[in-house]
Residue frames relative to the residue before (quaternion, step in Angstrom):
aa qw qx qy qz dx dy dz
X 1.0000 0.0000 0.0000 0.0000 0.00 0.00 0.00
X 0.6340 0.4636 -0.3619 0.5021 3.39 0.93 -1.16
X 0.6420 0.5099 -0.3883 0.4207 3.90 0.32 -0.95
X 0.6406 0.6164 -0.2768 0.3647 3.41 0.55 -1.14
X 0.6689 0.4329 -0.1740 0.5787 3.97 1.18 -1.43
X 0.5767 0.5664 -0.2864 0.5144 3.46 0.88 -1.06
X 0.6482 0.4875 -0.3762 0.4478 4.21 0.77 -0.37
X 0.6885 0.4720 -0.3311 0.4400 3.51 1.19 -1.44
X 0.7265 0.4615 -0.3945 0.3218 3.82 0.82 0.73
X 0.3998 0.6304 -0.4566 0.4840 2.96 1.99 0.35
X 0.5893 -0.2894 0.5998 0.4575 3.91 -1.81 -0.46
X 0.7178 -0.3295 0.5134 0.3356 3.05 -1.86 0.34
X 0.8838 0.3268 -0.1143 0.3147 3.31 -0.29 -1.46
X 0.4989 0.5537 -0.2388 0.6225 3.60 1.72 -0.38
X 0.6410 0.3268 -0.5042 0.4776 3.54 0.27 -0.35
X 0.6526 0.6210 -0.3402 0.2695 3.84 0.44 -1.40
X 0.7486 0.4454 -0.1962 0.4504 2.97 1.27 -0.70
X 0.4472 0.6883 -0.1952 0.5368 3.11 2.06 -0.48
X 0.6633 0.5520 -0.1876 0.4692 3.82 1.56 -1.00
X 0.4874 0.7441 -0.2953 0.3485 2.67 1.70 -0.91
X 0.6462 0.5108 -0.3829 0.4182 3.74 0.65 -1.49
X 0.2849 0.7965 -0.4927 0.2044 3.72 0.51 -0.55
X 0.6068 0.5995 -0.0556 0.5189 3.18 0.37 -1.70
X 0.8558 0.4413 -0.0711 0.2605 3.30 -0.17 -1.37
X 0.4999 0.7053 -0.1262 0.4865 2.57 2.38 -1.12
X 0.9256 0.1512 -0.1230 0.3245 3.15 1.18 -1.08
X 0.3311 0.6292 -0.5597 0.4257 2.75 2.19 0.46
X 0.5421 0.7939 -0.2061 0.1827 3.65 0.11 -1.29
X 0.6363 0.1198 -0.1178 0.7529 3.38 1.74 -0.92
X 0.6137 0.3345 -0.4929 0.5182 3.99 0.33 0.44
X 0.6312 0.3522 -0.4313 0.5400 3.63 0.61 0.26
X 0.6483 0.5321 -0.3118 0.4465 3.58 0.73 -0.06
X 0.8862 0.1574 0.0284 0.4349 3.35 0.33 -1.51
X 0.5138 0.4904 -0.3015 0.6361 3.64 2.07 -0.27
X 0.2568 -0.7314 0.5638 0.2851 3.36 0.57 -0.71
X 0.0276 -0.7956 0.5653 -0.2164 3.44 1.06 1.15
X 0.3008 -0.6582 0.6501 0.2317 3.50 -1.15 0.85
X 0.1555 -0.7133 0.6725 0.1217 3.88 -1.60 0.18
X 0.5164 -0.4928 0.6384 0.2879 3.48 -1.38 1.27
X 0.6304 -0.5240 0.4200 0.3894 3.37 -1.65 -0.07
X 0.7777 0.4654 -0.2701 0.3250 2.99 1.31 -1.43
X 0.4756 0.6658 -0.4229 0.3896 3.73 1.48 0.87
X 0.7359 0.4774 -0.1875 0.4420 2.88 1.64 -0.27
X 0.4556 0.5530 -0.4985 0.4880 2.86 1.74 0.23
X 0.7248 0.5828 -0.1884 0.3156 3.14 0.95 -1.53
X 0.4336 0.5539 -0.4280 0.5674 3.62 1.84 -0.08
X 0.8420 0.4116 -0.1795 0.2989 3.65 0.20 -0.91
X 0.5170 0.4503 -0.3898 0.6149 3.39 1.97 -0.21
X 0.6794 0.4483 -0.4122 0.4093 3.76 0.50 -0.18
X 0.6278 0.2985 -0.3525 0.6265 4.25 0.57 -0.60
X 0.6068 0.3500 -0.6009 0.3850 3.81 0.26 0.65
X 0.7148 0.5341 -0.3429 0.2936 3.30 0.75 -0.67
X 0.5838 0.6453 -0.1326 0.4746 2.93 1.70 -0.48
X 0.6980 0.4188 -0.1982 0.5460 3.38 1.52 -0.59
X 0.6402 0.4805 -0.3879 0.4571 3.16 1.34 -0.33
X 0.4316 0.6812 -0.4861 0.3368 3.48 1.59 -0.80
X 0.5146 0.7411 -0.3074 0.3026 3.90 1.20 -1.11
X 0.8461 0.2817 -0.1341 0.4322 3.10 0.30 -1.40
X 0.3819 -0.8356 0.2855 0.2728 3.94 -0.62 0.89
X 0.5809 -0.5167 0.4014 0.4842 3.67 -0.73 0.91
X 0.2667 -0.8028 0.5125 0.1474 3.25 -1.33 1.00
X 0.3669 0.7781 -0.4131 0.2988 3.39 1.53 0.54
């Protein structure tokens, strides 16, 4: 619930990308604590998403 209210204060285009971690959320402990195996292209796709997400961080200097 809290995540959910905590989006309607982001931009449009920042939250989507913000939805994004979702996924990631739950690969992240079943690859941790299940010992879940991962394809490569999850791991690419783990690391293009917490960049996009860290960059969401820093503010547009324009």
């Amino acid at each position: 619930m809290v995540y959910i209210s905590g989006l309607s204060y982001l931009e449009a285009g920042k939250a989507s990308i913000t939805v994004a971690i979702e996924p990631v959320a739950a690969i992240l402990p079943a690859f941790i604590l299940l010992g879940e195996k991962l394809a490569p292209v999850q791991y690419v796709g783990v690391i293009f998403v917490l960049a996009a997400v860290i960059i969401l961080r820093f503010p547009n200097k324009q």
